[in-house]
matplotlib code that plots the C-alpha trace (Angstrom):
import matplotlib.pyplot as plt

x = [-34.0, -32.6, -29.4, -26.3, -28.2, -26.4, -28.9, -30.3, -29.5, -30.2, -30.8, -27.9, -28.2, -26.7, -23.8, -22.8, -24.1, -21.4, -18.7, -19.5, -19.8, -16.2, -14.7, -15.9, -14.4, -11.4, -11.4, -11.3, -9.2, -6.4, -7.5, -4.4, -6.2, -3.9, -4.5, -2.9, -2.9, -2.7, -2.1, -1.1, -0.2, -1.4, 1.7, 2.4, -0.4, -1.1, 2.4, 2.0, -0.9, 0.3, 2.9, 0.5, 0.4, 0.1, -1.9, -2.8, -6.4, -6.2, -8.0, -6.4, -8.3, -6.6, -7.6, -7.4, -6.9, -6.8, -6.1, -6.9, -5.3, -6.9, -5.2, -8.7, -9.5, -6.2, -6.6, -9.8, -8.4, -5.9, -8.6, -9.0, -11.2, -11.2, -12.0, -11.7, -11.7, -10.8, -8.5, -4.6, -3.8, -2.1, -3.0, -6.7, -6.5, -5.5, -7.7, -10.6, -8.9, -8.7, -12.3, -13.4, -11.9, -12.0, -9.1, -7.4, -3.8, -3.8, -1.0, 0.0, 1.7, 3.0, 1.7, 4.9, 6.7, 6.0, 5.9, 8.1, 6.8, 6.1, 5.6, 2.6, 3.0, 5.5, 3.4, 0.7, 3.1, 4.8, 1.8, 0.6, 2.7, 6.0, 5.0, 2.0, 3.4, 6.8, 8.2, 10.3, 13.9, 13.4, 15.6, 15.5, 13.8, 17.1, 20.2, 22.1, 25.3, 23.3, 20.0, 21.3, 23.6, 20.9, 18.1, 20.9, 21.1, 17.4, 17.1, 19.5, 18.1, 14.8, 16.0, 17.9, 14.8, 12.2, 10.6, 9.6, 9.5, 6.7, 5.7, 3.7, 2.0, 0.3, -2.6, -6.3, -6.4, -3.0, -4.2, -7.3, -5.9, -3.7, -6.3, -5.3, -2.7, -2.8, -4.1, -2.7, 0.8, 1.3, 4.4, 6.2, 3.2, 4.7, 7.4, 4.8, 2.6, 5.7, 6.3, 2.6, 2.8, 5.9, 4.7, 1.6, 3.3, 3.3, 6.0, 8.1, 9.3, 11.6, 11.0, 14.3, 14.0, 11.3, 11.9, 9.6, 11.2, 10.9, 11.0, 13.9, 11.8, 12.0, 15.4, 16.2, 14.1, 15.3, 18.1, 19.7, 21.4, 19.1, 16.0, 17.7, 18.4, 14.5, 14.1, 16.5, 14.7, 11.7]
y = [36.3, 39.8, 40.3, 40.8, 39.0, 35.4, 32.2, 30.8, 27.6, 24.5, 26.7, 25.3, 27.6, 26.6, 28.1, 25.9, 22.7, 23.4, 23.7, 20.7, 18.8, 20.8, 19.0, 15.8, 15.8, 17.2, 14.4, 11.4, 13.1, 13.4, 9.5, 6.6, 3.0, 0.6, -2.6, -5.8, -9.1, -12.3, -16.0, -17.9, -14.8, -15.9, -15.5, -11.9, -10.0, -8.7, -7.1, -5.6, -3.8, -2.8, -1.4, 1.4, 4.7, 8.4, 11.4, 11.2, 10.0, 6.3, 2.9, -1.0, -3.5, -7.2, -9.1, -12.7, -14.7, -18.4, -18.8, -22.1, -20.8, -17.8, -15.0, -13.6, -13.6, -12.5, -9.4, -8.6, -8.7, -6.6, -3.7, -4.2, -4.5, -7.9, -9.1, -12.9, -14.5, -18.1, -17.4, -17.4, -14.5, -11.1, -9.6, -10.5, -9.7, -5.9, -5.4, -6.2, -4.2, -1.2, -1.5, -1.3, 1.6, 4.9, 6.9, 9.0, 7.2, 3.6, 1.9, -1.9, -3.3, -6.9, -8.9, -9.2, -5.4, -3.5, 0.5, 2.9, 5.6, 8.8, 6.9, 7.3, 11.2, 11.1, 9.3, 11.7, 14.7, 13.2, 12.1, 13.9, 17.6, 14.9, 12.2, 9.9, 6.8, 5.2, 3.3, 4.0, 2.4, -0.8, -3.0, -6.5, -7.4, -9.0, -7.9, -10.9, -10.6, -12.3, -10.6, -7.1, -7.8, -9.5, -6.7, -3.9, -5.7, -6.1, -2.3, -1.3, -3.4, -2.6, 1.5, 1.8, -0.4, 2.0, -0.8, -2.1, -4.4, -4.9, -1.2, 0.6, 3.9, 5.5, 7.8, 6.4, 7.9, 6.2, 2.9, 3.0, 4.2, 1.4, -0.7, -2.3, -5.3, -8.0, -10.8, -13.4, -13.2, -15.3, -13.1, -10.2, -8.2, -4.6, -4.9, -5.2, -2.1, 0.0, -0.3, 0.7, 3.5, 5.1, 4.7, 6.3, 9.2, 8.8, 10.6, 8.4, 9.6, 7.4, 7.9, 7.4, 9.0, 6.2, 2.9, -0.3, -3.4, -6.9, -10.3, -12.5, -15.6, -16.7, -16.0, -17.8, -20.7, -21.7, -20.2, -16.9, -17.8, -20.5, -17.5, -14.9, -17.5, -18.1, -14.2, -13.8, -16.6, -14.7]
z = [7.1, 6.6, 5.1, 7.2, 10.1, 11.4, 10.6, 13.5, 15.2, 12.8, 10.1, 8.0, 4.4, 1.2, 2.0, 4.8, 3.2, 0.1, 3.3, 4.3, 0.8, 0.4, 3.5, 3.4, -0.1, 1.1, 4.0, 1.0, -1.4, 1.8, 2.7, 2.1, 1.4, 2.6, 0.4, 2.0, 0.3, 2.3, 1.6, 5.1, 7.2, 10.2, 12.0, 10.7, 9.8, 13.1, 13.4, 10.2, 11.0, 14.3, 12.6, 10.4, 12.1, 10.8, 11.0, 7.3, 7.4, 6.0, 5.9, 5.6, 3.9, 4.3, 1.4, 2.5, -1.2, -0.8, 3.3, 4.7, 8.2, 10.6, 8.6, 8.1, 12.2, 13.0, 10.8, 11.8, 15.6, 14.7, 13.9, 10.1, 7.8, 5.6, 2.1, 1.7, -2.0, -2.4, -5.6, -4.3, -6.4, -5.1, -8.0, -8.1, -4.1, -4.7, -7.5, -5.2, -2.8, -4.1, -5.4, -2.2, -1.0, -1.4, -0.7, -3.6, -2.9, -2.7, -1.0, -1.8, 0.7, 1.4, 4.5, 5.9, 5.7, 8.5, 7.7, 10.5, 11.4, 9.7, 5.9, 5.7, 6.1, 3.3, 1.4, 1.5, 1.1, -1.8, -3.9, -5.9, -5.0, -6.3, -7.7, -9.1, -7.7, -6.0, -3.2, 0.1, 1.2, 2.2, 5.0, 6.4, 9.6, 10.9, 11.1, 10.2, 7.2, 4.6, 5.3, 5.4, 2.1, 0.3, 1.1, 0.3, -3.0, -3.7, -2.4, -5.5, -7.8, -7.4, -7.3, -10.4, -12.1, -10.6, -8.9, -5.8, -3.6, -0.7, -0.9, -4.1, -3.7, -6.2, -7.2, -8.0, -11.0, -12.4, -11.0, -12.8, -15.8, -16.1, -15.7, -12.2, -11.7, -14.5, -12.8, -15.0, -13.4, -10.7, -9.5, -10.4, -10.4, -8.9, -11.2, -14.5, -12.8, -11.9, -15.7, -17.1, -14.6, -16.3, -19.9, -18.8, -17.9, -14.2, -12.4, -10.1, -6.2, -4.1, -0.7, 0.9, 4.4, 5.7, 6.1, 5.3, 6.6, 4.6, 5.8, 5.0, 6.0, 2.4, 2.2, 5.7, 4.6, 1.2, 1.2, 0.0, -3.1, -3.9, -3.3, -5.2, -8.7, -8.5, -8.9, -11.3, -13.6, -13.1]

ax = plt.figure().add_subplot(projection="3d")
ax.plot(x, y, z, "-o")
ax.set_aspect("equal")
plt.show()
């Protein structure tokens, strides 16, 4: 073809095939895996995916560890994508959930805290511009006294400790660095990887304009001061 003169239809040069290799690059580097693990959610996982929108490209995996209900049907009736493992271990559950996905930021997220709107866009204009990994405000799902004191507390807690608490974002690249959750804790797990993160180096971003809201079921059912000593012994 002579120089100067526009290819001909379906004749896609080298030129155009390095655009596209650019894009869809482009298209998983901007990509948010949701990673969801989920003993006995049955009764809630469906909300909680109902409750993930943005315009951010992303994907949810629900990794169903140890269910002996329908968490797995009710997940994948919800639209996503599901992982089942018969070891009862959220750590082992996001491990294999973020090895099966392939977006750049990786988002943890409990199976019973529903995201508001517009977090997953902050997310994805926070990290990594701000940040290599963090957490957004977090509120009760009911708006009883004890729930909203004992959330406000957890809230503050987890803040001035640069924890979290039902939401973890970070980059790929700091998750595999840090060699992915230790899956010989049986709880506490996003407290032990906030801390790897920051002696790695990561740089920490709060997210307080968006909202993730927490169920107090735990709290309603055993009680909240009995609940909150069980933490604390932790």
């Amino acid at each position: 073809m002579a120089p100067g003169l526009p290819a001909g239809p379906g004749a896609a040069g080298p030129v155009d095939a390095d655009a596209a290799a650019a894009h869809a690059v482009e298209d998983i580097l901007a990509m948010i895996s949701i990673v969801i693990p989920a003993y006995q959610e049955e009764g809630r996982i469906g909300s909680t995916l109902r409750a993930i929108a943005g315009t951010v490209a992303h994907e949810v995996v629900v990794v169903a560890n140890g269910c002996t209900d329908g968490t797995a049907a009710a997940a994948k009736r919800a639209g996503a994508r599901v992982i089942e493992t018969p070891i009862a271990n959220a750590s082992h559950a996001c491990n294999l959930g973020a090895g099966d996905t392939i977006g750049d930021v990786l988002l943890f997220l409990n199976a019973d805290t529903q995201l508001a709107a517009g977090t997953l866009d902050a997310i994805a204009g926070a990290v990594p511009a701000r940040g290599d990994f963090g957490t957004c405000r977090i509120c009760p799902d009911r708006a009883t006294m004890p729930a909203l004191l004992t959330a406000a507390l957890l809230a503050f807690g987890h803040r001035l400790a640069g924890t979290s608490l039902g939401v973890l974002f970070c980059t790929r690249a700091l998750f595999e660095r840090a060699g992915g959750f230790d899956e010989r804790l049986v709880a506490g797990e996003a407290n032990v990887m906030n801390a790897c993160f920051r002696r790695l180096g990561g740089r920490h971003v709060y997210l307080g304009r968006v909202t993730a809201f927490t169920s107090m079921r735990r709290f309603e059912h055993l009680g909240y001061l009995r609940t909150q000593l069980a933490r604390l012994r932790r």
